[in-house]
C-alpha positions as a Python dict, from the first residue, in 0.01 Angstrom:
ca = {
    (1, 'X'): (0, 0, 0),
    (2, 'X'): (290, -204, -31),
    (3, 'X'): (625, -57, -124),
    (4, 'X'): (635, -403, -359),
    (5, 'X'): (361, -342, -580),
    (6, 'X'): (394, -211, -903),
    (7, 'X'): (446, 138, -1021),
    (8, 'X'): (166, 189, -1180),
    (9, 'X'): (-48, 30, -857),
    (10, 'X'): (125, 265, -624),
    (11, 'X'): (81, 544, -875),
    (12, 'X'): (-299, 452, -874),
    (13, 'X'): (-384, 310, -535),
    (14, 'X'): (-147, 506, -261),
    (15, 'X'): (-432, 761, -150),
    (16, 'X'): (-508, 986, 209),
    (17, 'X'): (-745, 791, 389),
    (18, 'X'): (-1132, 837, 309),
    (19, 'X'): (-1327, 1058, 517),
    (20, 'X'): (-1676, 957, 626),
    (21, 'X'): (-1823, 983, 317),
    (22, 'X'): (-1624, 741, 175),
    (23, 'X'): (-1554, 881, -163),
    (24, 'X'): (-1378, 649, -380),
    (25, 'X'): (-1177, 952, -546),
    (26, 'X'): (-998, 1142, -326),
    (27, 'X'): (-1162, 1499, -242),
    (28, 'X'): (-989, 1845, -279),
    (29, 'X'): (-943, 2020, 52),
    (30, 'X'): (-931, 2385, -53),
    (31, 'X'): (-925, 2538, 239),
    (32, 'X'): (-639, 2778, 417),
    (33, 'X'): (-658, 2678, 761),
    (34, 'X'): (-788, 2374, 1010),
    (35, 'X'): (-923, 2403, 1382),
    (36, 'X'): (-850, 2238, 1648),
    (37, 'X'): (-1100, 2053, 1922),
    (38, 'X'): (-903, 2221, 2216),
    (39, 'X'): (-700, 2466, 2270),
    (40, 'X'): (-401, 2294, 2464),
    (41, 'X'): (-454, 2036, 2123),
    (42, 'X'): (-346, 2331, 1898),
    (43, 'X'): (-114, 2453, 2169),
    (44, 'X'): (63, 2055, 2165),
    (45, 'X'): (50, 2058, 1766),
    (46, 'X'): (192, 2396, 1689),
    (47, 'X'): (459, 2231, 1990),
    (48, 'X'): (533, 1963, 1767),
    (49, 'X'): (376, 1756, 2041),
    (50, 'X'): (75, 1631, 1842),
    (51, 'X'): (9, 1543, 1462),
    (52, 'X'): (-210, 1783, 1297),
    (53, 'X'): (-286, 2045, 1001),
    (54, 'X'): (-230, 2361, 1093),
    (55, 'X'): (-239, 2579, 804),
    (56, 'X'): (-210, 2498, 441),
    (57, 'X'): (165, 2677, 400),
    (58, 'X'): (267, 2410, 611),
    (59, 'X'): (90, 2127, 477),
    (60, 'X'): (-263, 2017, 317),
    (61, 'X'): (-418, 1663, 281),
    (62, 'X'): (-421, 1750, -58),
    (63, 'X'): (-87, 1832, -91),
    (64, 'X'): (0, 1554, 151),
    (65, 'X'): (-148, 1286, -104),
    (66, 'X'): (77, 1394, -385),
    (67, 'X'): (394, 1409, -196),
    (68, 'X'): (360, 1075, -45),
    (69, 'X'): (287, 969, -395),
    (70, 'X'): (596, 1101, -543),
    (71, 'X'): (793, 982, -219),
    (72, 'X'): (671, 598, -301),
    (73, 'X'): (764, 664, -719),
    (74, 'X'): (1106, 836, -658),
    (75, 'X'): (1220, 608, -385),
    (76, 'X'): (1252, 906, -97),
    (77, 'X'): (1214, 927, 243),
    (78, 'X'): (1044, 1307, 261),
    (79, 'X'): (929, 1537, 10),
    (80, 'X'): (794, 1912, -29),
    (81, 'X'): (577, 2054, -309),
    (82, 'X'): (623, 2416, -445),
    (83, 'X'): (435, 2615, -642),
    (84, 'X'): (664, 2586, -954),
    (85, 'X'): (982, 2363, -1085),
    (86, 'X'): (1237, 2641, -1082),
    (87, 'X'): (1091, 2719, -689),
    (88, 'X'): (1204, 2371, -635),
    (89, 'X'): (1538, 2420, -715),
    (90, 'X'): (1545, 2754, -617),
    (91, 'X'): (1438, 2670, -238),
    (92, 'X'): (1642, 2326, -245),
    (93, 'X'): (1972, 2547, -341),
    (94, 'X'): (1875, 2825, -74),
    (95, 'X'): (1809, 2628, 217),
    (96, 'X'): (2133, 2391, 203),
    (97, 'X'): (2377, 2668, 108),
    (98, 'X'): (2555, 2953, 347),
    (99, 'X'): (2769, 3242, 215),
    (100, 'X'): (3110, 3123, 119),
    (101, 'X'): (2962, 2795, -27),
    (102, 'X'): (3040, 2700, -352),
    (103, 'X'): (2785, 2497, -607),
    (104, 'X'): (2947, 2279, -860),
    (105, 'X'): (2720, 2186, -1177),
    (106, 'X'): (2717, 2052, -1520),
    (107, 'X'): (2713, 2263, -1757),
    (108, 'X'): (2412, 2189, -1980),
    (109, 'X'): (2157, 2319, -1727),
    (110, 'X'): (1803, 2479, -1748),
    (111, 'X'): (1829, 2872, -1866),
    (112, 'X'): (1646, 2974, -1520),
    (113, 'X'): (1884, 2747, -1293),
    (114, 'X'): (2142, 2908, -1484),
    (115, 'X'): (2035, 3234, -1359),
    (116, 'X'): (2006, 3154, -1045),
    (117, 'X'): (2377, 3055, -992),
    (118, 'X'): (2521, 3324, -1221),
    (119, 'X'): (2306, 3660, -1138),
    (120, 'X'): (2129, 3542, -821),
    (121, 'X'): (2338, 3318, -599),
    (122, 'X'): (2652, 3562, -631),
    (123, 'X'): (2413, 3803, -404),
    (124, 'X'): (2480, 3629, -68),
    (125, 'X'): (2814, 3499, -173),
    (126, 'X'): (2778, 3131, -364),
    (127, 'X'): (2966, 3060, -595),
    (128, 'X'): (2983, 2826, -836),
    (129, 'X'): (3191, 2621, -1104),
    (130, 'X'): (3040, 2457, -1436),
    (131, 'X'): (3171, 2140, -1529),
    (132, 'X'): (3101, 1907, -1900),
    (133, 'X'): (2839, 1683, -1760),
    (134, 'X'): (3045, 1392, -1977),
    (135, 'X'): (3405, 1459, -1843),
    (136, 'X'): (3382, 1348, -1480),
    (137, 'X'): (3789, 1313, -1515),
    (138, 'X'): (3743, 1669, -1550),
    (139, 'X'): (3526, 1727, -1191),
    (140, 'X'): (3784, 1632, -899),
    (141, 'X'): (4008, 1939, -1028),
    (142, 'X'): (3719, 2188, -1014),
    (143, 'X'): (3587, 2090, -651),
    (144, 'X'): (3700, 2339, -370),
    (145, 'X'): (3717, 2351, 0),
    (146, 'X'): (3389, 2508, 44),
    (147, 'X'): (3204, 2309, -296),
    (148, 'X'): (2886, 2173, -97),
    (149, 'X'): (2640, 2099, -425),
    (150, 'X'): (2702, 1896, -684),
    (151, 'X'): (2391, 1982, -903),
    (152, 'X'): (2279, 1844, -1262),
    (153, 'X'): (1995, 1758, -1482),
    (154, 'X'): (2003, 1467, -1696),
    (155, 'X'): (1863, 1449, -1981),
    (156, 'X'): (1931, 1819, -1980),
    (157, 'X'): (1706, 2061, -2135),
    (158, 'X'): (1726, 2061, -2418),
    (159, 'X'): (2071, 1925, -2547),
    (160, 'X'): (1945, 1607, -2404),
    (161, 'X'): (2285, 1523, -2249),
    (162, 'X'): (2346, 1246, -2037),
    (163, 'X'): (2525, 1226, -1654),
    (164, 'X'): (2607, 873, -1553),
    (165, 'X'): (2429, 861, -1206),
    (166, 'X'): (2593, 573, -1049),
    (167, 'X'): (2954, 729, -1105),
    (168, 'X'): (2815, 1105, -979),
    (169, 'X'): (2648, 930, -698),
    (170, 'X'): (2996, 749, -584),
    (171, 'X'): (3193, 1120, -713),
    (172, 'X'): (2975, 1304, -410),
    (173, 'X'): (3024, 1072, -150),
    (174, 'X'): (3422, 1047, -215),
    (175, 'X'): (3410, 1432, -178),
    (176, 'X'): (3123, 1500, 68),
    (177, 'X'): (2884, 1626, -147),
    (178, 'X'): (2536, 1677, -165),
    (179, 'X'): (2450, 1524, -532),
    (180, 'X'): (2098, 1699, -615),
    (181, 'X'): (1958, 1556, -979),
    (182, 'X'): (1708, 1758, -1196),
    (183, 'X'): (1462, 1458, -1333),
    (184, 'X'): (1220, 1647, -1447),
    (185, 'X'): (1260, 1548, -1863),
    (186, 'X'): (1301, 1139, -1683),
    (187, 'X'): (1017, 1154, -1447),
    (188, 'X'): (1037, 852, -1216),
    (189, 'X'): (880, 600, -1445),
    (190, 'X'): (1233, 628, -1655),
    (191, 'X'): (1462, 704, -1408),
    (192, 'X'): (1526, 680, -1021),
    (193, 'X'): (1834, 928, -932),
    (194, 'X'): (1815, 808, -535),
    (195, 'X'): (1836, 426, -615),
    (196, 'X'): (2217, 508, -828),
    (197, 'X'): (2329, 794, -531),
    (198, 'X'): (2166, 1098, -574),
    (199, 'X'): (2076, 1275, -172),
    (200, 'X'): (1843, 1476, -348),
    (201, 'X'): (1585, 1510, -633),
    (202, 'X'): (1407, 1806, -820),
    (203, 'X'): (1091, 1816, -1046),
    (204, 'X'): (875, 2047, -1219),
    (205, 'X'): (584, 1889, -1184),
    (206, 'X'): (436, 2124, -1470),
    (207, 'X'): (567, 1928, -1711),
    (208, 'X'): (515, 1543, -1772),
    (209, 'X'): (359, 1475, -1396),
    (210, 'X'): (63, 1710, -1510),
    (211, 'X'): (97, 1614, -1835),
    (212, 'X'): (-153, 1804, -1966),
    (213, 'X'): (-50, 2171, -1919),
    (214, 'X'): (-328, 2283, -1685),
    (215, 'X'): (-92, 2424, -1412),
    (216, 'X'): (202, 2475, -1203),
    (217, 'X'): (385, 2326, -943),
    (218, 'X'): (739, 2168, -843),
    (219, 'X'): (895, 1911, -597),
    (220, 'X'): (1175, 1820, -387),
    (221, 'X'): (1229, 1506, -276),
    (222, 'X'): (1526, 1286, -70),
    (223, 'X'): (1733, 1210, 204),
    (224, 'X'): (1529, 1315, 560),
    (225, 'X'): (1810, 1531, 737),
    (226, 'X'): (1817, 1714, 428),
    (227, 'X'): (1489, 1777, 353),
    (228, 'X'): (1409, 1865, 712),
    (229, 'X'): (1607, 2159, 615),
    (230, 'X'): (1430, 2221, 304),
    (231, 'X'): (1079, 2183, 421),
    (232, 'X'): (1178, 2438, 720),
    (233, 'X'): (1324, 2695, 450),
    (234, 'X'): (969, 2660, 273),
    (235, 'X'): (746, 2686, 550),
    (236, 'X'): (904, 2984, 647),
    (237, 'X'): (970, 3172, 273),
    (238, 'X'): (627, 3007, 96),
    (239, 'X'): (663, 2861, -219),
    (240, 'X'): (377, 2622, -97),
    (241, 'X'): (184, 2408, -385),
    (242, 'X'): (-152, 2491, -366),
    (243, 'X'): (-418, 2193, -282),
    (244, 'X'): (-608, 2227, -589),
    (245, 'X'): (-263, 2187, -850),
    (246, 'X'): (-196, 1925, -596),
    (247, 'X'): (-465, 1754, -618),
    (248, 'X'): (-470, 1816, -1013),
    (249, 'X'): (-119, 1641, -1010),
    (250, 'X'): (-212, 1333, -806),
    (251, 'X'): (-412, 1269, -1034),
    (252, 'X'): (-198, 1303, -1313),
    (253, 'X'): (22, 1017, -1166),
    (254, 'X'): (-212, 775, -1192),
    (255, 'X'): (-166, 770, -1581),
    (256, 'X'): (198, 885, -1569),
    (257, 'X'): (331, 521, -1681),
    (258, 'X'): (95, 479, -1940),
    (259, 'X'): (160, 809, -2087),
    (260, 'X'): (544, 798, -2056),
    (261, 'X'): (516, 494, -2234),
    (262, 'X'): (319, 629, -2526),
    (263, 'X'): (550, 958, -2567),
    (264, 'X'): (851, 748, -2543),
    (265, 'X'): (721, 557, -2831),
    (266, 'X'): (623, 823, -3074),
    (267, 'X'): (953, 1013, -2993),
    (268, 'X'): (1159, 749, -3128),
    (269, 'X'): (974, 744, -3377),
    (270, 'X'): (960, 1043, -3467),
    (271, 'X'): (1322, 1095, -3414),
    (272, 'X'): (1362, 813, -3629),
    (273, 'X'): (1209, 997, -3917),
    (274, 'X'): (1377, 1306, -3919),
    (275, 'X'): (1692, 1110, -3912),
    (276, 'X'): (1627, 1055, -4280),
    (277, 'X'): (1521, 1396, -4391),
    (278, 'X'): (1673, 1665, -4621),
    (279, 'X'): (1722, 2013, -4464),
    (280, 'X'): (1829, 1856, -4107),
    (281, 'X'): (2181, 1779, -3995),
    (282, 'X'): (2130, 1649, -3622),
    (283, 'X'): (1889, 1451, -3388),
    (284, 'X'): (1937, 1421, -3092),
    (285, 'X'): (1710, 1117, -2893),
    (286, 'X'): (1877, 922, -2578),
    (287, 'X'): (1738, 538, -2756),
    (288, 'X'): (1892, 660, -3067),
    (289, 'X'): (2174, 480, -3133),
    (290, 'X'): (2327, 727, -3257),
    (291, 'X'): (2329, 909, -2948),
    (292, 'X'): (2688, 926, -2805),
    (293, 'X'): (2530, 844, -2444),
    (294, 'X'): (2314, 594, -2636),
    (295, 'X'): (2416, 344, -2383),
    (296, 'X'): (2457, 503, -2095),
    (297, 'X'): (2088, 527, -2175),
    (298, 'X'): (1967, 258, -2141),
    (299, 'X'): (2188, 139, -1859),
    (300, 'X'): (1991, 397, -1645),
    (301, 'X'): (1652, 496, -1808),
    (302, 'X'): (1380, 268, -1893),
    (303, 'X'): (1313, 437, -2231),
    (304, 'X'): (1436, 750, -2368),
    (305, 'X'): (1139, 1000, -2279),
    (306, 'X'): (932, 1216, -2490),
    (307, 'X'): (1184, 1474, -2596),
    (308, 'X'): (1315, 1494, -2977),
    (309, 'X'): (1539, 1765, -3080),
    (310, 'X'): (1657, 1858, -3461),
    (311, 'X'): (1929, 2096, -3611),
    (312, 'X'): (1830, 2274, -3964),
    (313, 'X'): (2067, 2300, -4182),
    (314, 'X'): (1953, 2637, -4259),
    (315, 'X'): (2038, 2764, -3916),
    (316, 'X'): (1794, 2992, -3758),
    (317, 'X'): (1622, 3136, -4046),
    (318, 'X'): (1548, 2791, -4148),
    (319, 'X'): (1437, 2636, -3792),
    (320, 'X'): (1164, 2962, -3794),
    (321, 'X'): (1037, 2873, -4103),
    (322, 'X'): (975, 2543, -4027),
    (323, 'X'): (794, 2643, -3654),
    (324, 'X'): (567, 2896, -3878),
    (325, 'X'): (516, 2622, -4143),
    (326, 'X'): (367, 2395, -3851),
    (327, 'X'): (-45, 2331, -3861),
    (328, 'X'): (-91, 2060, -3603),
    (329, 'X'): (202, 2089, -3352),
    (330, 'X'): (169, 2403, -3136),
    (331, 'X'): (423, 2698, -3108),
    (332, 'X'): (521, 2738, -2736),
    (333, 'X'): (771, 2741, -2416),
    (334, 'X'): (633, 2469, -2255),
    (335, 'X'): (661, 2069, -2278),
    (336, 'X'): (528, 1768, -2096),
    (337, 'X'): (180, 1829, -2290),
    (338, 'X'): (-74, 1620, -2394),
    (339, 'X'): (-36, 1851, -2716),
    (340, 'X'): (327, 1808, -2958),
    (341, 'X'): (505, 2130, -2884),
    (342, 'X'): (805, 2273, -3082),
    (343, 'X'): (1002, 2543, -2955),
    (344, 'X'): (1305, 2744, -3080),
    (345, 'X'): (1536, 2781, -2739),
    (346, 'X'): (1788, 3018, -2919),
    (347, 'X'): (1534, 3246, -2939),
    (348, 'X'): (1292, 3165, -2636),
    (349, 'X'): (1365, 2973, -2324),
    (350, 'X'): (1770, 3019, -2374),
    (351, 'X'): (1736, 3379, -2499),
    (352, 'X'): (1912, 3551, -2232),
    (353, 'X'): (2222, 3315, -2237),
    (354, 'X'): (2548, 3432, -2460),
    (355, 'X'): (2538, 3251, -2807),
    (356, 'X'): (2885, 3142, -2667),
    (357, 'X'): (2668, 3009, -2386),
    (358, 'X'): (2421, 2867, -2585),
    (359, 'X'): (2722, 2701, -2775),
    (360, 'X'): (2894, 2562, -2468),
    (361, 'X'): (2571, 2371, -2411),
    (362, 'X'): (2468, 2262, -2757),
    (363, 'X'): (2223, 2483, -2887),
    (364, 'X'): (2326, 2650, -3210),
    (365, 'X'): (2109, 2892, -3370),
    (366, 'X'): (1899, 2612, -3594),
    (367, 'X'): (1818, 2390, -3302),
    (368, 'X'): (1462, 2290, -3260),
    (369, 'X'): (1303, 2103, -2909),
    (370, 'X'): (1025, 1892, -2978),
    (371, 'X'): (817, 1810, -2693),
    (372, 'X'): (612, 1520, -2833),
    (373, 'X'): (224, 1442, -2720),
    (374, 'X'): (-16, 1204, -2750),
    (375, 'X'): (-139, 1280, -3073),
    (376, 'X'): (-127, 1013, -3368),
    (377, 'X'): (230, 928, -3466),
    (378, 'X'): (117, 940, -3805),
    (379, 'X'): (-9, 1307, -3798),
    (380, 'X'): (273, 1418, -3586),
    (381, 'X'): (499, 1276, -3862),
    (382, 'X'): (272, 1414, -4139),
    (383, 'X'): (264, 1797, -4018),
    (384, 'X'): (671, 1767, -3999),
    (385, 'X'): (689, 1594, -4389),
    (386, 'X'): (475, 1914, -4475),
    (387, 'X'): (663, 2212, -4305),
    (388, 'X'): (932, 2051, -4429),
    (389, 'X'): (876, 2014, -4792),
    (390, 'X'): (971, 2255, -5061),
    (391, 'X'): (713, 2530, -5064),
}
């Protein structure tokens, strides 16, 4: 498969070889372990002598399919799947840092990353330094001697602030760090961290690469040297993907561009509508324009993805009633779906952050996340108009 054909080809067509049967889908190899014709073979491959599958930890042709995949989409030399997004960054931060190291990261951040460098990291002596993911003037003074991780997400979740790549990508080099990008709420159909300077790149794969919330799994991708590091720190601990979520999520990316594209759509819309409505101060949506990053937007994302959020008026009481009001949208922690989702992060997936916290970040008490599917625009739009209206 060329590297010149077109996303959606690549998406499609980029598959492990076929086996003798000569399946035109690819087949899932559920299975924990592989022999060997000899034994000196299996001596040379566990040597490093040899290519071969040793044991499904290590890697699976199943697993092997979807991180080639996501290697040709993202742009990166080597890649490891894991069996969930926070894994990803979990193993990614674990493997590249020692004791004394010091992380710095924008502050609007996912509430589980934020755990890990506040509660867990501190543990074997990593520290770190938050940073306003729109005041790079504001970075230089916080980077120490011993900062090795420059880490962000962007759009962040689920403030759905922007980082200008290009000028974090040409930050890290000037201070020899490793720039690692959560583009999970992007995917690579909207956005391509390595191609504007990020080493590093971070996905759960749960979310829009599923698409369809039938399972879990995460993904590191980047630079070689680096993630020769990263995929020995995962052999060894095992957050391993395992071949059948693989295999789910290679398929998934053959419709990932066609399905970006149609959430992308409705959330404008949809973001366009609430705009206008009584009850709800804010909306936030990256194509808006009035986004304050509206064009940083569309300087580095291809549209402006498939998350909407609103602020009632009424604050938290109000946001509530209009999640109980809902009849078509579902109530729940997760996005990427097929299915519209609307969730209340105050009181769910940022619960266990500070309202200060929560504050720092952009999510007061009446702030909504909308997670928009595939459903009719019209109905999505019509269950809203009726949880809104005066009861």
């Amino acid at each position: 498969m060329s590297d010149q054909s077109s996303f959606s080809t690549r998406a499609i067509r980029q598959q492990m070889e076929r086996t003798q049967y000569r399946e035109h889908s690819t087949p899932l190899f559920l299975t924990s372990s592989f022999t060997f014709p000899t034994a000196e073979q299996m001596a040379d491959t566990f040597a490093g002598n040899a290519e071969g599958i040793i044991y499904s930890r290590y890697n699976n042709p199943s697993v092997d399919e979807f991180i080639q995949k996501m290697c040709s989409l993202e742009g990166a030399e080597a890649g490891f799947a894991t069996a969930s997004g926070m894994s990803a960054v979990f193993s990614s931060l674990m493997a590249l840092v020692r004791s004394g190291d010091h992380i710095l990261a924008t502050r609007a951040v996912f509430g589980s990353t934020h755990q890990i460098l506040t509660s867990l990291m501190p543990r074997w002596g990593v520290s770190h330094t938050y940073v306003e993911p729109d005041q790079q003037d504001q970075w230089a003074s916080a980077v120490q001697e011993n900062t090795r991780i420059l880490l962000l997400e962007t759009p962040s979740n689920p403030g759905l602030a922007l980082v200008d790549l290009e000028a974090a990508g040409k930050f890290a080099r000037e201070h020899g760090l490793i720039l690692m990008v959560d583009n999970c709420f992007a995917t690579p159909y909207l956005q391509r961290p390595l191609e504007l300077g990020a080493h590093l790149i971070m996905h759960s794969a749960t979310k829009w690469i599923d698409g369809q919330g039938r399972s879990l799994g995460g993904m590191i991708l980047g630079d070689q040297a680096l993630m020769d590091e990263i995929v020995f720190f995962c052999r060894h601990t095992g957050p391993a993907l395992s071949p059948f979520n693989a295999w789910l999520m290679s398929k998934s990316l053959e419709t990932l561009a066609v399905r970006m594209e149609a959430h992308c759509k409705s959330a404008l819309q949809l973001a366009e509508w609430l705009q206008k409505q009584d009850g709800i101060s804010a909306v936030s949506y990256p194509f808006l324009s009035s986004h304050p990053q509206h064009e940083l937007a569309r300087k580095q994302m291809k549209l402006g993805g498939g998350i909407v959020t609103c602020t009632l008026a009424g604050g938290a009481d109000a946001a509530m009633q209009l999640v109980n009001r809902l009849q078509v949208c579902s109530r729940s922690s997760n996005l990427g779906d097929t299915r519209t989702i609307v969730t209340h992060p105050t009181s769910t997936t940022h619960s266990k952050l500070t309202e200060e916290e929560r504050l720092a970040v952009g999510i007061s008490p009446g702030l909504l996340r909308i997670s928009v599917g595939l459903e009719g625009i019209e109905d999505i739009i019509g269950d809203f108009a009726q949880a809104l209206a005066p009861q």
